[in-house]
Phi, psi and omega in degrees: 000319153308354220057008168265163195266150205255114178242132182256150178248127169248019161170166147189178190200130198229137172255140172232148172199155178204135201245099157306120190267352178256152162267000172199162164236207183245147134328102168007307184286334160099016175249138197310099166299136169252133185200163204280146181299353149224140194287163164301162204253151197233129181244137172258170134213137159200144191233150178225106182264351173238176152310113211075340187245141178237161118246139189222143159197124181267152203222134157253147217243105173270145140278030181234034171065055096289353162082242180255139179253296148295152180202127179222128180231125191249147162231122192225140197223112203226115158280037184356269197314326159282340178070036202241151175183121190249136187215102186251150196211143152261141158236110158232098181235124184355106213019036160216330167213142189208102162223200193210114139240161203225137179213122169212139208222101179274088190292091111014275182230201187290300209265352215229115163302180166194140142193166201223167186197127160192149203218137164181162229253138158278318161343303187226006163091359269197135174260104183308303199198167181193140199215094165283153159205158159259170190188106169240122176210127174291156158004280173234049157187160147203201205212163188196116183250141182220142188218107174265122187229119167263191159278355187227011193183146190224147162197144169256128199228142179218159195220146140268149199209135183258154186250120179106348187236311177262020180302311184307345198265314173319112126334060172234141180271016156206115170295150221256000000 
């Protein structure tokens, strides 16, 4: 209506490769791990085809006739002005993980929060983890109640919080 012109960004995509001057490196254990002198070649991608909505997936490549080793395929639904946000992720890497996590954060009202986190692996069939919280915050304080349930650990977690001090501290999967 000013006339100044409106710029959208509709996708973007970053290539990676990294060439290692060593044939090996050290381990946790402080014993030499051995590995190839290049890295798999690595792809970003993400696209916004609506307002609010992402898609993403990163791909990693071996050259050495191991085929795809990674694969993260994202679907993200982020309401700024409501604070509202959905994340559904496939993760698969190459003999070690093949799962689906889900992340959702819900503004209920001005003070009472929601959110839920849960992630499982097809591997073994298995629900990793899952996490709920509320989260109530007044003017200059709240409070952040959280419930992590493994399969091998259950732990309820509570915070009192100053706004401005604890954000950085809050156990939430999307910072506000």
């Amino acid at each position: 209506p000013q006339g100044l012109s409106q710029i959208r960004e509709l996708f973007w995509l970053r290539l990676s490769h990294s060439c290692f001057f060593n044939s090996a490196h050290y381990g946790l254990d402080g014993m030499p791990q051995p590995h190839h002198r290049f890295s798999d070649i690595l792809s970003e991608f993400e696209c916004y085809p609506w307002d609010n909505f992402s898609l993403g997936l990163d791909l990693g490549t071996s050259l050495y006739k191991e085929g795809l080793n990674r694969v993260d395929l994202r679907m993200v639904y982020h309401d700024q002005p409501r604070q509202n946000y959905l994340s559904v992720d496939y993760l698969y890497l190459k003999d070690y993980a093949q799962q689906i996590n889900t992340v959702a954060y819900l503004n209920l009202f001005k003070s009472i929060k929601t959110w839920i986190t849960h992630q499982h692996t097809f591997v073994s069939e298995n629900r990793l983890e899952t996490k709920y919280g509320v989260i109530f915050q007044r003017q200059c304080w709240g409070l952040s109640l959280n419930f992590t349930d493994r399969p091998d650990d259950k732990r309820i977690g509570f915070m009192v919080f100053i706004p401005g001090w604890g954000e950085r501290v809050i156990n939430t999967p999307v910072q506000q």
